[in-house]
N, C-alpha and C positions, 0 to 999 in steps of 0.2 A: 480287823478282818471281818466282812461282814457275813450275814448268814451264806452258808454255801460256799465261802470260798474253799470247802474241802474236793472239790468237785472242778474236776479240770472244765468242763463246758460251762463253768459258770461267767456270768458277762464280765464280772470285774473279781478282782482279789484283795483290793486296797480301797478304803475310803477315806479322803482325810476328812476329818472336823475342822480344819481351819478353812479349806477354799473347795472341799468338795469334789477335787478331783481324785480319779481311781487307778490313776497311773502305776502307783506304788513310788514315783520320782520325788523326790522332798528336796526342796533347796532352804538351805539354812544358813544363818552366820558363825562365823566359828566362835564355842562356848555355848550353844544354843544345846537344849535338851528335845529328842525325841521319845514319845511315848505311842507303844502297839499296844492298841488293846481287842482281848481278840470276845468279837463278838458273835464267832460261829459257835455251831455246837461240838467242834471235835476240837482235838489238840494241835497246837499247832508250834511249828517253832521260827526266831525270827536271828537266822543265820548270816552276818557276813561273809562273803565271797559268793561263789557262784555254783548252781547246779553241775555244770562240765567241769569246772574245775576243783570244787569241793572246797570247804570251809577255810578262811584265811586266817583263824586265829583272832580276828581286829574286836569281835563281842560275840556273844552269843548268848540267847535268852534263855539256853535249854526249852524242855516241854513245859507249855503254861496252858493250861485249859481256859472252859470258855469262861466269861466274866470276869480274866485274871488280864494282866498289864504286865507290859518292860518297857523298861526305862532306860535309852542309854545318853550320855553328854557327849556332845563329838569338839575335842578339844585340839584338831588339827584339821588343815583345810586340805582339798582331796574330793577325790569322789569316791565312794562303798557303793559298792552291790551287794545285796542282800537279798533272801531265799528265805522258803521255809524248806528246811532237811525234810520233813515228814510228804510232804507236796512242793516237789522241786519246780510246778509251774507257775508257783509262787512268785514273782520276782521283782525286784526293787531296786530303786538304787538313792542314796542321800548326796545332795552334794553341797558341800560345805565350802563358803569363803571367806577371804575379811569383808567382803564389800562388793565385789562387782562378782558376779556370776560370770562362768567360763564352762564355754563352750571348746571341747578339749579336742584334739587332731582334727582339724579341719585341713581338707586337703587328701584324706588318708583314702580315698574311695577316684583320687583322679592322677591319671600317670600311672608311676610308678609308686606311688603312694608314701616317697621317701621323703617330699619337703611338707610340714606339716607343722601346723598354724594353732595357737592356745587363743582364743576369740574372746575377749572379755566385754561385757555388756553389765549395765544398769537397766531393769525392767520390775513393772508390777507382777508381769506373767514371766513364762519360762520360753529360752526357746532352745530346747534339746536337739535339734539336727538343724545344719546348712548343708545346701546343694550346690555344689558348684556346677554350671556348665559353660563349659568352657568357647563352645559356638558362639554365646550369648554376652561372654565377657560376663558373667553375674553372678549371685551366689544368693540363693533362696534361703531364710529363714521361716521353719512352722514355729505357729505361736499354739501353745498349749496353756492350761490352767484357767480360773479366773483371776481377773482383777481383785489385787490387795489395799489397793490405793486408790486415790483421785486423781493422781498424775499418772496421766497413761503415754507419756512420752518416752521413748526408747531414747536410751544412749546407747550407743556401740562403737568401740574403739578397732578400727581396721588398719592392719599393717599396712604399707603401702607395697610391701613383697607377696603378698597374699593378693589383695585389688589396689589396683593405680584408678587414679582420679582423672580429669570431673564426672561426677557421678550423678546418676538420676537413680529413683526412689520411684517404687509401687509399692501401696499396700493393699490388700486385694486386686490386685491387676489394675489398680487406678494410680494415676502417677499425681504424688504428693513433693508439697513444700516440703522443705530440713535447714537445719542450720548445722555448716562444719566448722570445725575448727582441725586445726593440724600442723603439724611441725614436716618438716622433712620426711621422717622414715612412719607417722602413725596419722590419719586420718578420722577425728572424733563426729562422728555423726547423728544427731539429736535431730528425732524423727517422729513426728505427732502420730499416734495408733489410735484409732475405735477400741471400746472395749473388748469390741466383739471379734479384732479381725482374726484371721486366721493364717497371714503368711506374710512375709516383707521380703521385698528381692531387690537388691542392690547391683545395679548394672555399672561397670565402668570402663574403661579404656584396655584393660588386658586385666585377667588372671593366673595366676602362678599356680601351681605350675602349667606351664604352656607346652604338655605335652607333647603333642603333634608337633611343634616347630621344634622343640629340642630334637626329637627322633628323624624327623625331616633334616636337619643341619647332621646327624651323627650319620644318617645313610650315607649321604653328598659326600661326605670326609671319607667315607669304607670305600666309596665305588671309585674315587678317585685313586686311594691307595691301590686298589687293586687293580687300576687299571694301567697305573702305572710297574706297578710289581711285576704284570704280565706283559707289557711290552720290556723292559729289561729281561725278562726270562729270553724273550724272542729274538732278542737284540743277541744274546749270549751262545744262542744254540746255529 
């Protein structure tokens, strides 16, 4: 925590020492150890679970003043969000996996938000939100963090019930080479990125869910039941 983060107006709350960024977002492998050290001048505490919903039980560093540290091991994969109790605009979250980073309900922000997609990806950076929009057939990924590695190629494994193929690639709005590979139901997509960019959008032949045409097919089904419901009423009277 760095100076100031006791202070809701202050720019960031989190710094890391590994890459720098101030997200408070940590992606880690499972068995992997994190370490807070708080280098503001009040106390601060470094709580799992969430501000709105209050502490989950998962760790909790109690109060540690400044120049003091915790330490926890995350020995299951998952994702925590974490807080500080004392300054709830604190806020964090670690996500732990064996190996490929997941991007977790995807899908949940289109339709009915019921069919919903676990996005698992290999990358140097992070990419914590996709957009689906569905006019477009596409689904946007923001890239966050710095590069950890030399190898700046994305892998990302795409259901093919989430996006249908063949598929074209932008990375900052410029349309890029890829290599796929894929079986029937999963589409693997291995995608050269700049260090620097900042967003990948994958465009393909349809999106799932395809809300507008499911809702379009269920009116068509109603107007007809009912129209026939009301000519039998007419028929009877």
């Amino acid at each position: 925590m760095p100076t100031g983060s006791v202070s809701p107006d202050a720019p960031y709350f989190w710094q890391s020492e590994k890459d720098g960024t101030t997200t408070g977002l940590i992606e880690i492998l499972k068995g992997d150890e994190v370490v807070w050290k708080n280098a503001d001048t009040a106390v601060h505490t470094v709580t799992s679970g969430t501000a709105k919903d209050g502490p989950d039980d998962i760790f909790d560093s109690g109060m540690f003043g400044p120049g003091k540290s915790f330490l926890q091991t995350f020995s299951d994969v998952g994702h925590f969000p974490y807080y500080c109790l004392l300054h709830p605009w604190m806020i964090g979250e670690i996500i732990v996996t064996d190996g490929y980073s997941i991007i977790p309900n995807v899908g949940e922000n289109v339709g009915d938000g019921s069919i919903l997609f676990d996005v698992e990806y290999d990358f140097n950076r992070l990419l914590p939100i996709a957009t689906i929009n569905e006019d477009k057939n596409s689904i946007t990924f923001d890239i966050i963090g710095v590069t950890k590695s030399d190898n700046n190629d994305l892998e990302i494994i795409l259901p093919l019930a989430l996006i249908a193929g063949p598929f074209v690639v932008f990375v900052d709005d410029e349309m890029t080479d890829f290599e796929q590979i894929g079986d029937n139901d999963l589409s693997v997509l291995i995608i050269p990125v700049e260090p620097y960019s900042e967003a990948i959008a994958i465009v393909g032949t349809s999106v799932v869910p395809e809300f507008g045409t499911m809702v379009m097919a269920i009116m068509i089904i109603s107007i007809t039941v009912m129209i026939v419901v009301h000519n039998r009423f007419r028929i009877q009277i």
